[in-house]
C-alpha positions, 0 to 999 in steps of 0.5 A: 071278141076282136080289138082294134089295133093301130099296127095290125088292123083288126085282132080277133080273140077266141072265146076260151082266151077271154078269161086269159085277157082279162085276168089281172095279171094280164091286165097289169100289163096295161099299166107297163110302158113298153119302152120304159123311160122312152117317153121323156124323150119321145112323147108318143111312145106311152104304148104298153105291154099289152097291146104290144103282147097282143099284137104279137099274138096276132103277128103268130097267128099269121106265120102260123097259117102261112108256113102251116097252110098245107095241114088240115087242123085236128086236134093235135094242130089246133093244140099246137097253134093255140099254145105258140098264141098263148106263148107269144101272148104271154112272153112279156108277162113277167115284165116289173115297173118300166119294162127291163128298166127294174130287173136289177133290183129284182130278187134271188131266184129261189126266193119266187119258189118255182116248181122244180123242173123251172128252177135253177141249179144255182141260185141267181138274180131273178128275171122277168122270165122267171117271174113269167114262168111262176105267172103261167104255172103257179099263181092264181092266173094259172086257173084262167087257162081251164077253157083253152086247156079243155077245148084245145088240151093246151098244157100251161107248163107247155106254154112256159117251157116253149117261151124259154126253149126248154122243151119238156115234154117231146110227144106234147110238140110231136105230129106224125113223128115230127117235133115241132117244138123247135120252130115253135119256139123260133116264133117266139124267140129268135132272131126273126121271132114275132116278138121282133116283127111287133115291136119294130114296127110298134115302137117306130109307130110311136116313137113317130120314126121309121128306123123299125119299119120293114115289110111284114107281108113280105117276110111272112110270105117268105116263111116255110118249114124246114124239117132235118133229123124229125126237126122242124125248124124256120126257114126263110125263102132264098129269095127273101134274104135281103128283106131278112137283112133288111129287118136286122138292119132295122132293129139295129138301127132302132136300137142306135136311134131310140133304144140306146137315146142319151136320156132315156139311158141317163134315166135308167142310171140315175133309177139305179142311183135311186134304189142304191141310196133309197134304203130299199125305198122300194123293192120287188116282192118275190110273192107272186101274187104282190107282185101283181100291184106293181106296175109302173104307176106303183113305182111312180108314185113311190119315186112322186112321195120320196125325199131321195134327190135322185128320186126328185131329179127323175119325177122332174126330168131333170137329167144332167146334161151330156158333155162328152159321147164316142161312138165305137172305140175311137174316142176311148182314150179321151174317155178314160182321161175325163173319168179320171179327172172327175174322180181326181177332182171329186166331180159327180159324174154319170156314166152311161154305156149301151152296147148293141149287137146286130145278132145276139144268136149269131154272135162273131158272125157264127151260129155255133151257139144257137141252138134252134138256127134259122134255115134257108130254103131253096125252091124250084117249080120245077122240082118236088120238094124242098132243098134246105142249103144252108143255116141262115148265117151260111147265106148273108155275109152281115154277120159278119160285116156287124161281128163286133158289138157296137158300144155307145158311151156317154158321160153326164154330169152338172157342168155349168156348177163348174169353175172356169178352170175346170170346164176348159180342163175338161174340153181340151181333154175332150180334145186331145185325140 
């Protein structure tokens, strides 16, 4: 089977991974925009998840074989390729009605009954990943994974496990002494996982921008193995360093540019607004297999049949306009005087805040809390061998230079249904810097 994909050219899909593709629960995916409420505000971006996940899988598929080009594929190879594809083509599966947009309505934990080596110690709100984890290894799409559990000896729970980095079962990621899980899982989540690699260059794709463009061939030619203590972690050769910065730049500047978009953000807000003022209109069933209806579609045609006025604003588009906006913190005093006069004054008001960081593994530019760090990797012709030298926040200094989160902050509201006095109220308070 092969698909055709506008980003990454021809896709080649396995026989055993058909019945995968085509189960429902993967299929849903078609019907989950991937940039949520992004396309009021960038019309090309009406791209899904499954594409997306796809695209990942054969983002994957090529490190893969770039950083393992040396190995000869037996079984224990072909295992361990096969379940970091299932992983990166699942990560998403999970995902409710317009993405991240719907995950703060979602239920209790333990509501969704997961098994016990998944569940939690204490009771929480569900995420996406809880609802993928219950997907993979307790749902009727759990049987779709007999071929490639016969051919390849891929284990579901495996899967699952390397999708959230807990590793639960050593032997299942070890080759010839050496745990490979650790890598794996970097190529699904870390700061230069396929995930990323993907969606950048999907969603500027879409969105028609070039803020998420990087070169992919480059960085995946640059990556290799870095094995310490019986360990494999990613590496990153020293000489790709600046293309490495170059890719977190780009993320961070798609997150300023199309992520963090004033309407799209306000769309979100005025969702939430909804579900706090709709009487559980709608909601998120914790029943895996009910959750499988519910798709962006669903949701839409909840909000197209309901009296609710926020209901009516977001079918309409019809976004309150944006009056004030700072950007990092020095504007901030001029905020919290206009905050205070609507509520003085009874004014309405939404206030939409997106707050960015340039590295959530390396956070105040240490790398202290990342478990599975990105190595870096010196190579000399001349020698046999690789040097690992250092951890990769150890070899750039942006971490450092973007250590502080980056906070947009926006206030919406009907100004034109205000007096006179009122709006100049307002702009001299807009004004007192």
């Amino acid at each position: 089977m092969e698909i055709r994909d506008p980003v990454h050219g021809s896709i080649k899909i396995q026989k055993e991974e058909v019945q995968i593709l085509e189960h429902p629960f993967f299929q849903r995916l078609r019907n989950i925009k991937q940039l949520g409420f992004s396309e009021y505000v960038f019309p090309g971006a009406t791209h899904t998840r499954y594409l997306h996940s796809i695209g990942v899988m054969s983002v994957v598929s090529k490190v893969f074989d770039t950083v393992f080009k040396e190995q000869t594929y037996n079984k224990d190879w072909l295992r361990l390729r096969e379940t970091v594809r299932l992983a990166c083509l699942l990560h998403d599966i999970g995902h409710a009605p317009l993405s991240h947009t719907t995950e703060f309505v979602m239920p209790q934990v333990s509501e969704l009954k997961l098994p016990k080596h998944f569940a939690p110690t204490k009771d929480r709100q569900a995420s996406h990943e809880d609802y993928t984890i219950k997907s993979i290894v307790d749902s009727s799409f759990t049987e779709s994974f007999e071929g490639v559990k016969k051919k390849f000896g891929v284990d579901p729970t495996q899967i699952a496990g390397l999708i959230i980095g807990e590793c639960l079962d050593d032997e299942y990621f070890t080759i010839e002494g050496i745990n490979y899980f650790p890598i794996l899982h970097q190529l699904v989540s870390s700061e230069m996982d396929c995930d990323r690699m993907d969606y950048l260059l999907r969603d500027s794709y879409f969105c028609g921008v070039s803020y998420g463009k990087f070169d992919l061939d480059w960085i995946i030619d640059n990556l290799r193995e870095a094995v310490v203590d019986g360990k494999s972690y990613l590496g990153i050769s020293e000489r790709a360093i600046s293309t490495f910065d170059d890719f977190l730049l780009c993320r961070f500047h798609m997150f300023l540019m199309v992520y963090f978009h004033y309407k799209a953000v306000c769309l979100e807000k005025m969702l939430g607004r909804y579900f706090a003022t709709s009487n559980s209109e709608y909601s998120i069933p914790a029943d895996i297999e009910e959750y499988l209806h519910h798709d962006d579609h669903f949701l839409m045609k909840v909000l197209r049949g309901s009296d609710n006025e926020w209901a009516k604003k977001i079918i309409l588009n019809n976004i309150p306009p944006k009056i004030f906006e700072t950007f990092g913190t020095d504007q901030l005093k001029a905020l919290e005087s206009i905050e205070t006069y609507f509520k003085e004054n009874e004014i309405d008001y939404i206030k939409c805040s997106s707050s960015g960081r340039l590295s959530k593994y390396y956070m105040d530019g240490e790398g202290g809390t990342n478990k599975y760090p990105i190595k870096v990797v010196r190579e000399q012709p001349i020698l046999k061998g690789r040097n690992f030298i250092q951890n990769i926040n150890e070899a750039t200094d942006l971490f450092d230079k973007f250590s502080q989160s980056h906070m947009v902050n926006r206030v919406h509201c009907d100004f034109d249904q205000l007096s006179d006095k009122q709006k100049q109220e307002i702009r001299d308070l807009a004004d007192s810097l």
